[in-house]
C-alpha positions as CSV (number, residue, x, y, z in Angstrom):
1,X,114.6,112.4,88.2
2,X,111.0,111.9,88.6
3,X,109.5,113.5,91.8
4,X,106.7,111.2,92.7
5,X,104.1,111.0,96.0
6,X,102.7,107.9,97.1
7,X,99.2,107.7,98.7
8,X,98.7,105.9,102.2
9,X,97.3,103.0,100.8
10,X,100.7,102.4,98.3
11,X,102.5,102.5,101.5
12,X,100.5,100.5,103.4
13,X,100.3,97.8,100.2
14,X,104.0,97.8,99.6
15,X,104.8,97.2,103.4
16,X,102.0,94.6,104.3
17,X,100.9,92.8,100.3
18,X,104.3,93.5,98.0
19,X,103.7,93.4,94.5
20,X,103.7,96.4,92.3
21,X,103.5,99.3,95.4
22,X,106.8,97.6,96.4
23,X,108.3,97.1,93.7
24,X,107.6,101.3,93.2
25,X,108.6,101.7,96.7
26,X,112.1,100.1,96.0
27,X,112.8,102.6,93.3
28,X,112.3,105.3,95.8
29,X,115.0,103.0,98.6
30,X,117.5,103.2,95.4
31,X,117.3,106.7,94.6
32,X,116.0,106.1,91.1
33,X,112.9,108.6,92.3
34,X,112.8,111.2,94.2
35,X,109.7,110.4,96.9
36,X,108.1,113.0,98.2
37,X,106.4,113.1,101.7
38,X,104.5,115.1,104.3
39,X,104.3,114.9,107.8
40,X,100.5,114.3,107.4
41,X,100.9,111.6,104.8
42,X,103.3,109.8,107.4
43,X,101.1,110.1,110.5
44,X,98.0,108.7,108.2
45,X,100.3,106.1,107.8
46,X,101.1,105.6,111.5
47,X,97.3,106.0,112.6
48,X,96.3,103.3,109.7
49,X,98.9,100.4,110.8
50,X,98.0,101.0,114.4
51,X,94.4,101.0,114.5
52,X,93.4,99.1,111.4
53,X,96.4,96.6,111.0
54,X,96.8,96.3,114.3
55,X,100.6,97.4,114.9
56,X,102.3,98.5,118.3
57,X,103.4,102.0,118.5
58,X,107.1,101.0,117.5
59,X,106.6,98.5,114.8
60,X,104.5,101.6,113.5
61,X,107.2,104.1,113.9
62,X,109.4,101.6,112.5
63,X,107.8,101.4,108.7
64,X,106.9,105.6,109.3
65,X,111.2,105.7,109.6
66,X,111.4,103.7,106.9
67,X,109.3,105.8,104.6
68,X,111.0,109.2,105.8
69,X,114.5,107.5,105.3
70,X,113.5,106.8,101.7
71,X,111.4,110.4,101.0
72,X,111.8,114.0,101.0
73,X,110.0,115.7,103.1
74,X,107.8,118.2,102.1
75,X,105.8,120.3,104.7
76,X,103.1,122.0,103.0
77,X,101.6,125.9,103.4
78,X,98.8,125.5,100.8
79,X,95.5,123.9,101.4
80,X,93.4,121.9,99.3
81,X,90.5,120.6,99.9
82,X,88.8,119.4,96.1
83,X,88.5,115.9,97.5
84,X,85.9,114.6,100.3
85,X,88.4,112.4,102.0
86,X,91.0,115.0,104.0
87,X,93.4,112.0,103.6
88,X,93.1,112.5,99.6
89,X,93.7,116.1,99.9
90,X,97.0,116.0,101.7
91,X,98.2,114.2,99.0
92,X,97.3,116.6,97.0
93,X,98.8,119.6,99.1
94,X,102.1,117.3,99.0
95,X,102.9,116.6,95.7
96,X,101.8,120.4,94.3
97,X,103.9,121.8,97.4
98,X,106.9,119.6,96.5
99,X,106.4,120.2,92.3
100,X,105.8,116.2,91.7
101,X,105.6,115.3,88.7
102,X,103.4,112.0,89.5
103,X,100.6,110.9,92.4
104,X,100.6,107.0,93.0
105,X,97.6,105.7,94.6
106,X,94.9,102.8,93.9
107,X,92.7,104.6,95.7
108,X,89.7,105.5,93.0
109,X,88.7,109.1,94.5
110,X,92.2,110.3,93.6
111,X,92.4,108.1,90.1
112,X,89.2,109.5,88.8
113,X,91.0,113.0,88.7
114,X,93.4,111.7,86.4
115,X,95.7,114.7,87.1
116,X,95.9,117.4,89.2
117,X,97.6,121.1,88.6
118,X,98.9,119.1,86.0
119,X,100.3,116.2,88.0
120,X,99.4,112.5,86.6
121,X,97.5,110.2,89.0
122,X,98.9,106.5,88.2
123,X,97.7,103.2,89.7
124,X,101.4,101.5,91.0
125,X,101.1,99.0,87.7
126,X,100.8,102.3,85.3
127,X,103.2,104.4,87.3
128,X,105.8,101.1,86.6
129,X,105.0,100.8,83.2
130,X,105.9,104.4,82.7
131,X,109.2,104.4,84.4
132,X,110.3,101.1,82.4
133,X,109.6,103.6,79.3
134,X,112.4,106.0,80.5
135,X,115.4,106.3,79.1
């Protein structure tokens, strides 16, 4: 089963836009992935819906439930810090802590590696595209 960690901003797209980061999110719901998640990743998460999308406190821990209900979670020991955003990094930390095999994010600091400790970096569309492809 592929062991895959979402960026922030696939969360944040698959809960607020739909699309593709929902449609990859929904795998994760079914248990066709295994999602992997830290407790950094989901208090980004929290900080982001409260004081940029303007959520209360509970719809906020509602959708960082959600997430956890859906993930494993992975509590990181190693640091990495290759990346300027600290956001970018935990993700990072994450998916070499929990051995992913796949980062999903749309955000361009993290795409531009390409892969990481030989983990891919897929855009939602790409990561779909190659999960179709599986037998």
């Amino acid at each position: 089963m592929i062991r895959a960690v979402f960026d922030t901003n696939v969360f944040l797209s698959a809960i607020a836009f739909g699309g593709n980061p929902e449609r990859a999110f929904l795998l994760a719901r079914e248990r066709r992935i295994r999602l992997l998640v830290s407790p950094a990743i989901l208090m980004e998460m929290a900080f982001i819906l409260r004081e940029k999308f303007g959520w209360g406190d509970r719809a906020a821990a509602d959708a960082v439930r959600t997430i956890g209900r859906a993930a494993e979670m992975i509590k990181p020991a190693t640091t990495i810090s290759v990346l300027a955003d600290e956001g970018d990094n935990r993700v990072l930390e994450c998916a070499v802590e929990g051995h992913a095999d796949v980062v999903v994010s749309g955000d361009h600091h993290l795409l531009d590696l390409k892969e990481y400790g030989g983990i891919a970096i897929l855009r939602p569309s790409d990561f779909l595209d190659q999960f179709e492809k599986l037998p």
